[in-house]
Each structure stands twice: as structure tokens, then as C-alpha cells.
C-alpha positions in Angstrom: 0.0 0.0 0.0 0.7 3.5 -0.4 1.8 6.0 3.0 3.6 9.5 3.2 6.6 7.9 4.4 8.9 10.1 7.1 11.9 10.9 5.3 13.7 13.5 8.0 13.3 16.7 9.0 10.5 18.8 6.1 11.0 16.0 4.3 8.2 13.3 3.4 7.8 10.8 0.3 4.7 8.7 -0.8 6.3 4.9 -0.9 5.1 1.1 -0.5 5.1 0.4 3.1 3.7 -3.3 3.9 0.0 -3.5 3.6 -2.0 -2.9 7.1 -4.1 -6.2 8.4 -6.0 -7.7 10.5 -3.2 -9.0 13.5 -6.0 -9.2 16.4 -9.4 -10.5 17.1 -10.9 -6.7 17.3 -9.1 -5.6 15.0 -11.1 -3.4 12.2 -9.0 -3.1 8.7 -10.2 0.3 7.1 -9.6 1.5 3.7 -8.9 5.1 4.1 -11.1 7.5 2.2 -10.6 10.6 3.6 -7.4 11.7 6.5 -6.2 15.4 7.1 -2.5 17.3 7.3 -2.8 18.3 11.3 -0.7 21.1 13.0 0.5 18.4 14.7 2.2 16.6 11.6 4.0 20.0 11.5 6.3 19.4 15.0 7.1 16.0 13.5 7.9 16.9 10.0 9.4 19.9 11.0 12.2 17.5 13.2 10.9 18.9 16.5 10.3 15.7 17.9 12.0 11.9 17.9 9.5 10.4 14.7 11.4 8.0 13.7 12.4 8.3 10.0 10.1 5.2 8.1 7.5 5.6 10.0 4.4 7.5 8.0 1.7 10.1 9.7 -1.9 10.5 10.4 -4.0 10.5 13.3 -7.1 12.1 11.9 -8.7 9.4 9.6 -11.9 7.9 8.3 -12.9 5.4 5.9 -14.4 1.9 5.2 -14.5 -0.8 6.4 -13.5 -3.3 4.7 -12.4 -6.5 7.1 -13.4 -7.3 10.6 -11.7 -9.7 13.2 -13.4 -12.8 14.8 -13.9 -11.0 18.1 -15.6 -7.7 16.5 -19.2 -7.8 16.9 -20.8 -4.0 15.9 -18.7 -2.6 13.3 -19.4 -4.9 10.1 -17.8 -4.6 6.6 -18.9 -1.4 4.2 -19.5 0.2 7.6 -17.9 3.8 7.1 -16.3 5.3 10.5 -14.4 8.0 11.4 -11.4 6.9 13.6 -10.3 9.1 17.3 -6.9 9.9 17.1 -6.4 8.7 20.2 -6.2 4.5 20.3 -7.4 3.6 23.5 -8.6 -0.1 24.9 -11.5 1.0 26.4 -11.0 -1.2 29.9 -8.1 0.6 31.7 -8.6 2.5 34.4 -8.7 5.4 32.2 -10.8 4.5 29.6 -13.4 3.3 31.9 -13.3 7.2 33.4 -13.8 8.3 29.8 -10.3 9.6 29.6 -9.4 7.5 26.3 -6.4 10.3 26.1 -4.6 8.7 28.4 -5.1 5.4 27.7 -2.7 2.9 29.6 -2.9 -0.4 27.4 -2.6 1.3 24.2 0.5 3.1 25.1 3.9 0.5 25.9 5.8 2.7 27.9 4.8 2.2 31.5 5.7 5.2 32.8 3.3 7.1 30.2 -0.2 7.2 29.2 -2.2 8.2 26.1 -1.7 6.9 22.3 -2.2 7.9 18.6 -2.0 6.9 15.2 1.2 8.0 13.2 2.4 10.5 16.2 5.8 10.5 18.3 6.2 9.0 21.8 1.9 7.7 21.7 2.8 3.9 20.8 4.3 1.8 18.0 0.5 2.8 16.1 1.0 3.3 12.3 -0.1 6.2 10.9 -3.6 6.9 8.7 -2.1 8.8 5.6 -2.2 5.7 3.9 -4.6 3.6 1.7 -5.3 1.3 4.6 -5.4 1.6 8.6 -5.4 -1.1 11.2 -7.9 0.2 14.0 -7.1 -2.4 17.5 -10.1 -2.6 20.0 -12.2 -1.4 16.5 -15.4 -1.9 18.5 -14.5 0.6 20.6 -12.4 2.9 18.2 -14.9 2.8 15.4 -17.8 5.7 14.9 -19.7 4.7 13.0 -21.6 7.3 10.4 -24.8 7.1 9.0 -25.9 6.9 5.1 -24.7 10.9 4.9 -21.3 9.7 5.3 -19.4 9.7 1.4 -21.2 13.2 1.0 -20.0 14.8 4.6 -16.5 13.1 4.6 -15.1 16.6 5.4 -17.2 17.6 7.5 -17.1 13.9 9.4 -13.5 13.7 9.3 -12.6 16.6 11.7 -14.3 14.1 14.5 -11.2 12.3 14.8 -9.3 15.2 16.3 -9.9 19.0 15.8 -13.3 19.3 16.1 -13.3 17.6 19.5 -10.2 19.0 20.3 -11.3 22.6 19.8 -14.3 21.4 21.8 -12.3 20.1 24.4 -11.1 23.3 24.9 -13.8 25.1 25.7 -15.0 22.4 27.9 -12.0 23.0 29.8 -12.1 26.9 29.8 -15.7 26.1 30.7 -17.4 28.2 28.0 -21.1 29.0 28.8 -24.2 30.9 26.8 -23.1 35.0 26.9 -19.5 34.3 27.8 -16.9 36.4 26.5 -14.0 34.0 25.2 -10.8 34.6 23.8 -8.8 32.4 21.6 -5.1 32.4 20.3 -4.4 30.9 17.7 -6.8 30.9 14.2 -5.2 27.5 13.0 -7.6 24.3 12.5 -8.1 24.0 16.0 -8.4 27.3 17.3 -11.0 27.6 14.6 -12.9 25.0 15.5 -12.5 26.1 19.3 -14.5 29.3 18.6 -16.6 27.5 16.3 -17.6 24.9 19.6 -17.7 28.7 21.5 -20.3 29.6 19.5 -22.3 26.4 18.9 -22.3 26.9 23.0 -23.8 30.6 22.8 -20.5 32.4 23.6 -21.9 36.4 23.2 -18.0 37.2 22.0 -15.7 35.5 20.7 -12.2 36.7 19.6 -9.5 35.1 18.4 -5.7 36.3 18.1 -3.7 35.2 15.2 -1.9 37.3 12.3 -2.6 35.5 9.0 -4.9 37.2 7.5 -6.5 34.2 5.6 -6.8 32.7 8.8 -8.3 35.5 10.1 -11.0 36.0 7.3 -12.1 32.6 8.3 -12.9 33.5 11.9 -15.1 36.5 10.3 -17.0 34.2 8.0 -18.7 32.2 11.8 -19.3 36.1 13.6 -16.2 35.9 15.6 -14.2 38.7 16.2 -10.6 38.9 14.5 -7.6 39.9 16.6 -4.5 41.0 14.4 -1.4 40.7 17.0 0.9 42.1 14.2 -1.1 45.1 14.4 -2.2 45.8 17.8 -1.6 44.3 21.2 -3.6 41.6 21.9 -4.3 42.2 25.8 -5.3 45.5 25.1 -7.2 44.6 22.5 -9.4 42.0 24.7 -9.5 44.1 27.4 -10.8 47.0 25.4 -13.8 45.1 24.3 -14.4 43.1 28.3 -14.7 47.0 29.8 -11.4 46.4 30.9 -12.0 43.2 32.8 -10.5 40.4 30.5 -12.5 37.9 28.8 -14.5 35.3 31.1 -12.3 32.4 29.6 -9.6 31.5 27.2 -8.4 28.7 24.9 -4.9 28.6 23.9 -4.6 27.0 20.9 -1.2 27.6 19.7 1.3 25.1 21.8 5.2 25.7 22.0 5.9 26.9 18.9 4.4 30.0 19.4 6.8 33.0 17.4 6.1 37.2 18.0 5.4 39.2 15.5 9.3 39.4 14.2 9.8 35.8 13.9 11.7 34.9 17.0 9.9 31.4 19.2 8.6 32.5 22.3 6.7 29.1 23.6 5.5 31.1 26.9 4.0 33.9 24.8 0.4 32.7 24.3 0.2 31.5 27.9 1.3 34.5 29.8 -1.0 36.7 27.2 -4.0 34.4 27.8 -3.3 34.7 32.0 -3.4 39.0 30.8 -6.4 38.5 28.7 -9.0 36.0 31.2 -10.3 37.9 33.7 -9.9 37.0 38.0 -11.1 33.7 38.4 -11.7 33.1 35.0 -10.6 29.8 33.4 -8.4 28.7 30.8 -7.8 25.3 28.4 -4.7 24.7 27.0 -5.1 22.6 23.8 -1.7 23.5 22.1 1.0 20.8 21.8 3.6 20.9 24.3 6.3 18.5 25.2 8.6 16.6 27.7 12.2 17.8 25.3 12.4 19.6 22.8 16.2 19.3 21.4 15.5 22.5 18.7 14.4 25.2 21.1 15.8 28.8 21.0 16.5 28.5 24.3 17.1 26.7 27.3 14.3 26.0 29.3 12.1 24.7 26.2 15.3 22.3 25.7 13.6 20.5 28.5 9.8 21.1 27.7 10.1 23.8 30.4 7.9 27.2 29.7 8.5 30.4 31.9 4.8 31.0 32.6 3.9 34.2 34.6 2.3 31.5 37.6 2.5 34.8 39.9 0.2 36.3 37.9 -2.3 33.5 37.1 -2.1 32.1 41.1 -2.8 36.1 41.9 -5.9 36.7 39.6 -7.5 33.1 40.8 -7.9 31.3 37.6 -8.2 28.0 36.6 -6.1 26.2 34.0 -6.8 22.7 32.2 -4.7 21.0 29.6 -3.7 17.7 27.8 -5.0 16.6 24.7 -8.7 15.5 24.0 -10.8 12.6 24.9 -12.2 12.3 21.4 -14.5 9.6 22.3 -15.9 12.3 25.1 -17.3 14.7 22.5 -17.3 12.4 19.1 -20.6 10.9 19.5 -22.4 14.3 19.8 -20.4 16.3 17.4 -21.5 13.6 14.7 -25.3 14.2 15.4 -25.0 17.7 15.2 -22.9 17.3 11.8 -25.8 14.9 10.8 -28.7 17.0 12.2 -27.6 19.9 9.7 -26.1 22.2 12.2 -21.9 22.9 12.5 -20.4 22.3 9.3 -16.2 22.3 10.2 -15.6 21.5 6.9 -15.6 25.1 6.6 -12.1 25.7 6.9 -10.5 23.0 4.2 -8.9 24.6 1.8 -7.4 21.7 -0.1 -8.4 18.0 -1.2 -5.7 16.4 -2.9 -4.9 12.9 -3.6 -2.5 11.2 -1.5 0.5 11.4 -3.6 0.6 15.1 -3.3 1.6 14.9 0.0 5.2 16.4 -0.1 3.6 19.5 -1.8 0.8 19.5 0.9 3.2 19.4 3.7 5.6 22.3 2.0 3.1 25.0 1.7 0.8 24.0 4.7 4.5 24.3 6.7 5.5 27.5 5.5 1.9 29.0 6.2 1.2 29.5 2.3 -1.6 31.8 2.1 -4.3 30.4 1.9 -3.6 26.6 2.8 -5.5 26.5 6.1 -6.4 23.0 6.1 -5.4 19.9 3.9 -7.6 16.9 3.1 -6.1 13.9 1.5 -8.1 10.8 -0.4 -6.1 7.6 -0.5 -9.1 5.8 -1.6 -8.5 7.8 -5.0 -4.9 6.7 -5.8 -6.0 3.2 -4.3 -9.0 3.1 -7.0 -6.3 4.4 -9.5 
């Protein structure tokens, strides 16, 4: 089968890889229709993490299924399903708490917790951006989708991780109907964090970021734009909260955050959202950070550590959650709404290409290429050719 094989650092082919297959009794083999370029990709193809070169990416993936093992008793073949990034077994200690992020089967390292398709450090799972996916515990793994799915497969894609994951983030900043929330970052997820905001009522939403496609994007769902390369941010929020801050925030950005001039600064979205939430407000931290981080400008993010302004945030009383999401949490939900008409993420896809332009993909979605906010890829199509 075909993958976009990890070559090194901003480097990434589409080879043969061995074919994925059925190696357990719930295992589900899917042929991958439809899998996204994430953020995320970017650290690893970037070189900012320990990928191993070989390996090939992609944690947000759905398709069909087209083998079942013995021991699988819902999901049945032609079935299509949209797969959580996270793999999870579903009878850890964890799991059963609905905290499939964490999961402690899934993930071989004992002294961590949490795995993912294609993605450093989160288990020896292959990756999605290929023409076929081995999904373990697929009872469990597997949403399925209704008979809307071939026609919604962008919009029933971004289940597997930013949808939820922008969610997540508002769950964790505790956004209610009439708050005022803030969001940096106006990537994928932090779009689909103020897209959850306002599913949930927000009465403001604004969102910090400084590419202007990006930003048009936030305009076309009524949120308000924030151009940090233009004015400064905290005032900015705090001009519009009557000086109080917002109620919550969702940082959306992780530790690869840069100012205006270029320069890294993986502190700057957190100490700017502590500045923007108001006293006792709360905050969700949905952008990748990490134990090490051998290519940091500077010390401290060497070893994943951030100087965050903790003075301030213990002062002011907030509340801060982080971690990635529990897809399976929020999954379920999101789908009916996709299916009932309502939130349609797709939105913010810019590109569907087949999977052998890949390398391009990666190149311009990297280097922030105007307009390439979010990349869809279709296996199925070079599998069919």
C-alpha cells in the first residue's frame, strides 16, 4: 500500500510500506477515504520531535471498512467510520473514566499514558495517511456514520481530532451561553475552538492570530478577529471586556508559538491568555507541548520547560486545564450535530488532494502558504487508480 513515508526533518515521500491487516481479534482493517495534514504533523515533520524516520503520519482518519476480526461484533464490513486519534482499549482504568487520552494499554511505555495513530512517543501505532489503517479494540475505536457519510466526509473527518479537540477546549475553559472568550491561535483547532464557543452561545468570541486568511475565516462564523501584528492583543481584549478580560480562554497555539518578528517564544500565548482572562476566569490549553524539545531557542524549552507568569495567574485566581482530548468524550455528539444539519467544520478545508501530493501539501501548509488552512487527502482515490 501506499503511506507518506517520514523521510527527516520537512521531508516526506509517498512509498510502499507493507500492507496494514487484520493481526487481532478486534481488529477493524479500514480503507482510508478521507485523512487530514494536522498542525500536529507539522512538529514531526518539522524534526521537532524523535518520529522515527520510516514511520508514515496521520491520526485524523476515516474510511471503510472493509475486514473485521473474529472477536468484533458491531462494526461490520462497508460500515464507514471515522477513527479518534487517540487509540485507546477502552478497559483501563482510564478509559473506563472516559479519559481514552490517556489510555494505559494502548500506550507501551509504563511510565506514560495516552496513544495515537502516526504520532511520536503515543505507541508503536501506524499512521492513517495511507490507503489502509489497522484500527485495535475497533469496536470501541470505530464511529460509526450514517448513510450521509461519502457526501460529509469533510465535515465527518474533523471528528477524529480537531473538532473535539477545539471542543475540548472550551470544555475546559468552561465556556457558557453569553461568555466572552478569547482564543489564540486561528489554525484548525483554534477555529474549531470558537466554532464549539459559538455552537455553545458564547456572546463574543475573539480570536488572536496574524494571518490574514486565517483570520478572514474566523469572520465568515461572527467571531471577532484579533490581528497581534497590528495591535496588542491584551489590550485589545480588554478594550472590548470593559477592561475586565474575557471570562475564559483557549490557547490553541502550543510551543511553537513566534512574535510578531519571527523569533519562538513558547511562553507567549500563555502568559498573554493569563493577561487577557479575567480574576477567576478559566483557561484550556489545547496546544501541543512537550517533555524535550532538542530544537528550542533557548534553554528552558530544551527540556519542555515554559517560563509561565504563575504569579500572575495564582494572583488573579484562575483555573487552568490541559492535555490533549478525549475524542470519544465529545465524538458521538459532534456527529449528530454534523448529521442533524447544524456545524459544518468543513468550513475551513482549503485543499483536497490525492494522497500522492503529499510532499507538496506538507511544503506549503508548513511554510503557512496563504491560503492553505487546512489539507484533506483521499487515499481511496490513488487506491481506485
Amino acid at each position: 500500500m501506499k503511506a507518506v513515508v517520514y523521510e527527516g526533518a520537512r521531508s516526506v515521500s509517498v512509498n510502499d510500506v507493507p500492507d496494514a491487516r487484520i493481526k487481532q481479534p478486534t481488529d477493524v482493517l479500514v480503507q482510508i477515504t478521507t485523512t487530514n495534514i494536522c498542525g500536529s504533523d507539522l512538529h514531526m515533520y518539522e524534526g521537532r520531535t524523535d518520529f522515527e524516520t520510516g514511520r508514515w503520519f496521520g491520526h485524523e482518519n476515516m474510511g471503510q471498512v472493509i475486514e473485521v476480526g473474529d472477536g468484533v461484533g458491531k462494526v461490520k464490513v462497508g460500515d464507514y467510520v471515522v477513527l479518534p486519534f487517540n487509540v485507546a482499549c477502552g478497559y483501563c482504568k482510564n478509559c473506563e473514566r472516559g479519559l481514552t487520552n490517556y489510555c494505559l494499554t494502548a500506550q507501551p511505555k509504563k511510565e506514560w499514558a495516552g496513544a495515537a495513530y502516526g504520532f511520536a512517543d503515543m505507541g508503536p501505532w501506524a499512521g492513517g495517511q495511507a490507503e489502509l489503517l489497522r484500527v485495535p479494540w475497533g469496536d470501541f475505536n470505530c464511529l460509526r456514520l450514517g448513510e450521509d457519510a461519502e457526501e460529509k466526509q469533510t465535515d465527518y473527518v474533523m471528528l477524529a481530532d480537531i473538532f473535539p479537540t477545539g471542543y475540548h477546549a472550551t470544555e475546559m475553559a468552561n465556556v457558557k451561553p453569553g461568555d466572552q472568550t478569547v482564543i489564540y491561535g486561528a489554525g484548525p483547532v483554534g477555529c474549531m475552538a470558537a466554532y464549539s464557543a459559538i455552537i455553545k452561545g458564547a456572546g463574543k468570541v475573539m480570536v488572536v492570530d496574524r494571518h490574514p486568511d486565517r483570520l478572514k475565516l474566523i469572520e465568515e462564523i461572527g467571531a471577532i478577529a484579533i490581528d497581534d501584528s497590528k495591535v496588542d492583543p491584551v489590550e485589545a481584549v480588554n478594550e472590548m471586556t470593559m477592561g475586565l478580560g474575557a471570562d475564559n480562554g483557549c490557547e490553541c497555539v502550543g510551543y511553537q508559538a513566534h512574535d510578531v518578528e519571527g523569533h519562538e517564544h513558547p511562553n507567549i500565548t500563555l502568559n498573554r491568555l493569563v493577561q487577557s482572562v479575567r480574576f477567576t476566569g478559566e483557561i484550556g490549553v489545547v496546544g501541543v507541548y512537550i517533555p524535550q524539545d532538542p530544537g528550542a531557542s533557548d534553554e528552558l524549552a530544551k527540556q519542555g520547560e515554559v517560563a509561565f507568569d504563575f504569579g500572575e495567574f495564582w494572583f488573579r485566581g484562575q483555573k487552568l486545564g490541559s492535555g490533549q482530548a478525549p475524542v470519544k468524550k465529545y465524538n458521538r455528539r459532534l456527529r449528530d450535530l454534523i448529521a442533524g444539519g447544524k456545524p459544518k467544520p468543513s468550513w475551513i478545508v482549503s485543499h483536497e488532494l490525492d494522497l500522492d501530493r503529499a510532499p507538496e501539501a506538507y511544503e506549503h501548509f508548513d511554510n503557512r502558504d496563504e491560503g492553505w488552512t487546512k489539507v484533506v487527502l483521499h487515499p481511496a482515490a490513488a487506491l481506485a487508480g
